[in-house]
C-alpha positions, 0 to 999 in steps of 0.5 A: 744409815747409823753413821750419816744419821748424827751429821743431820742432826746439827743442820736441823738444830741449826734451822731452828734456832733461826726460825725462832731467832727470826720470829723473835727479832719480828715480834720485837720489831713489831712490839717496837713499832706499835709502842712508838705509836702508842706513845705518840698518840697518848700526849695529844689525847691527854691534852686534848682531855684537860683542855676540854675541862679547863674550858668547862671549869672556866665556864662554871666559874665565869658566867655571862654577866646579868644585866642590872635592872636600874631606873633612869632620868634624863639630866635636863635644863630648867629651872633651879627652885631654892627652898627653906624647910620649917614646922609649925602647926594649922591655926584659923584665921577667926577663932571667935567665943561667943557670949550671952550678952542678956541673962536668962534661961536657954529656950533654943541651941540651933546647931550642935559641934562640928556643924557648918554654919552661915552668917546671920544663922541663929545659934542659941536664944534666951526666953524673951518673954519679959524682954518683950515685955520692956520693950512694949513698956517703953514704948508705951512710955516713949508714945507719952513722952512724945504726945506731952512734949508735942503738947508743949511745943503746939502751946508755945507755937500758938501763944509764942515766947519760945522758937517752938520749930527750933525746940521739936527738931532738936528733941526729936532728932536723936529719934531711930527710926523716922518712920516710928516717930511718924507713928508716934506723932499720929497718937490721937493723945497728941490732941490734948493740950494743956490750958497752961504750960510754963517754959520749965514744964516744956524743958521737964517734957523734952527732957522726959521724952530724951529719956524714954527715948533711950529706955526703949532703945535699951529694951529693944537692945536687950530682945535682940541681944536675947539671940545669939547669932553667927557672925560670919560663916564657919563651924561649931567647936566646944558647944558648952550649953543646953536647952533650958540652962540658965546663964548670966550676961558674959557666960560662954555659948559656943565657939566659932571657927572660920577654917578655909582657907586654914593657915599654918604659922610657921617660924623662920630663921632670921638668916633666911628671912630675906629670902621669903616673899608674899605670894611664893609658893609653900608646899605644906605635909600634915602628919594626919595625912601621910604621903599626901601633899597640900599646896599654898602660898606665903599670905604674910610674914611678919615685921618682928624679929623674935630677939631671943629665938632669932625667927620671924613668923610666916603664915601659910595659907591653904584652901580647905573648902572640905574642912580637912584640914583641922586647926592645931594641925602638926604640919611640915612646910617647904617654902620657894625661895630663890629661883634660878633659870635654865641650870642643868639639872639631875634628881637628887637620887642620882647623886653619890659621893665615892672617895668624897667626890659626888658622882653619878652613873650614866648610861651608855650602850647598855653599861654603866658609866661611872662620873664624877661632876661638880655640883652647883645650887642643890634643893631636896629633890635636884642637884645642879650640875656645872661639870661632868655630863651632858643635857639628854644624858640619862642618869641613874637613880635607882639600883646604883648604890652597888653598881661598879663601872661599865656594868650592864644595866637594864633600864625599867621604869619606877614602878616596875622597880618598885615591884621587883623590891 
């Protein structure tokens, strides 16, 4: 037993270092395979990763575009209208002072400033008192004028020496009023007659009645000259009296003004002269009304040339039936000129210069489409265009200052545009 017992020794030994040999070469064999595994799967995972945050940081760093809200016109044919701007102010076509023409103290002011008047209405009067007076002198002197002188004339018609009819026709013919001298010849003093007259006595009579005739003409002038009235139709400016004010023959009363229609003089260039013409349309903006446009024509132009200033003056008139318009008015006028038919037209505003060519956008499928044009005859509100875009073409006029091309554009109207600024 002793001696077989280290003979067995070595063969146990030897069985197992080969058990753990092979459980070592298995565990290597299968750290390798599972390694190789690893390894494979890693880079596809890696890469899938940083494709998924390309993907995202692109899409932070590019979002869908926004469309431009933008307004368009559409360029369209029509008529090319020329016009001249100028300045000038608003003026009455009659602008009357009216004077006392008899001295006296003022019994009546009929109006007050600013009030509209009608023709014929009394505006202020004098007390007539002893104008009335005069006038019922002379007439009384005039009535015996006419019985003497008629006394004359129905003498020499009944003793002859004189062309008796000849004589009366020719002293009463400068008389007013037919009617009045009727009255007068009926004076029962026209009875009496003289038992002699002499031929100078009835020269002195025809003479006598000559002058009363003009004295009572005078006296009847004066009573109505003691009334101040209008005219013609207009309105009270610079009203310098009151009741019971006494004034002198000549002494300012009121000023009348006829305003509608108003005008507006206006001073033009000699260059442009030629260009203007009566009856053309004038476009006319006052200061006191902002953003408010009042329609006229050209009434007149002037002959004269200003040699110094190099204008002519052209006057503007304007209706102003509710008296708005004041004269002395500040006032801008643009005046039709030239007209040309069928051009192609597009708004002013749609036109933009870049690299100093003028240019619009269009738009077509939603983006904008950057053009460049040539441009024709131009006013402050179109622009002709001879190359470059179409009849129908719709232009953009606003929101395209920073417009790039083939950007996307949302077509609003105006005032939703205006809203959104």
């Amino acid at each position: 037993m002793n001696e077989t017992e280290p003979a067995a020794r070595p063969k146990a030994w030897r069985i197992l270092v080969s058990t753990v040999v092979l459980v070592a070469m298995g565990a290597a064999a299968y750290l390798a395979l599972n390694g190789m595994t690893a390894g494979a799967a890693a880079p596809a995972e890696t890469a899938a990763q940083t494709e998924g945050q390309e993907a995202e940081t692109a899409s932070i760093q590019a979002p869908p575009s926004v469309p431009v809200p933008v307004v368009t016109a559409p360029a369209e044919s029509r008529e090319m209208v020329m016009k001249i701007t100028a300045t000038g102010n608003a003026e009455a076509p009659r602008q009357l002072e009216l004077l006392a023409a008899s001295p006296g103290d003022l019994s009546t002011v009929g109006v007050t400033e600013g009030q509209v008047v009608e023709a014929g209405q009394l505006l202020a009067a004098i007390d007539d008192t002893e104008l009335r007076l005069n006038v019922k002198k002379a007439r009384e002197s005039l009535v015996t004028a006419v019985a003497k002188f008629s006394q004359n004339v129905a003498y020499l018609e009944n003793f002859g020496g004189e062309d008796a009819e000849a004589l009366e026709e020719g002293a009463f013919s400068s008389l007013i009023d037919a009617e009045d001298f009727r009255t007068l010849i009926d004076d029962p003093r026209f009875d009496e007659l003289f038992s002699t007259i002499t031929r100078d006595e009835v020269m002195a009579a025809r003479d006598n009645l000559l002058s009363q005739q003009a004295s009572y003409e005078q006296a009847e002038l004066d009573l109505a000259r003691a009334r101040t009235t209008a005219p013609f139709a207009g309105q009270i400016a610079e009203l310098d009296v009151v009741v019971g004010q006494r004034v002198t023959a000549g002494a300012k009363l009121v000023t009348l003004i006829d305003a509608n229609p108003i005008r507006v003089r206006v001073e033009v260039l000699e260059s442009e002269a030629g260009l203007v013409r009566v009856g053309r349309r004038a476009e006319v903006h006052f200061a006191a009304y902002p953003g408010e446009t009042f329609v006229g024509h050209v009434g007149a132009i002037s002959p004269l040339v200003d040699p110094e200033e190099k204008t002519l003056e052209v006057l503007v008139m304007l209706a102003n039936d509710d008296l708005r318009l004041k004269p002395g008015m500040f006032a801008q006028i643009v005046l039709e000129t030239q007209i040309f038919n069928d051009r192609l037209l597009v708004p002013a505003d749609a036109v933009l210069l870049r690299s100093e060519r003028p240019m619009v956008f269009r738009v077509l499928n939603g983006r904008s489409d950057w053009v460049y044009i040539e441009k024709g005859l131009e006013n402050p509100e179109w622009v002709e265009v001879l190359e470059g875009i179409e009849p129908g073409d719709e232009v953009i006029v606003s929101g395209h200052y920073s417009l790039a091309h083939d950007a996307a554009v949302r077509v609003v109207d105006a005032e939703a545009d205006a809203e959104s600024q």
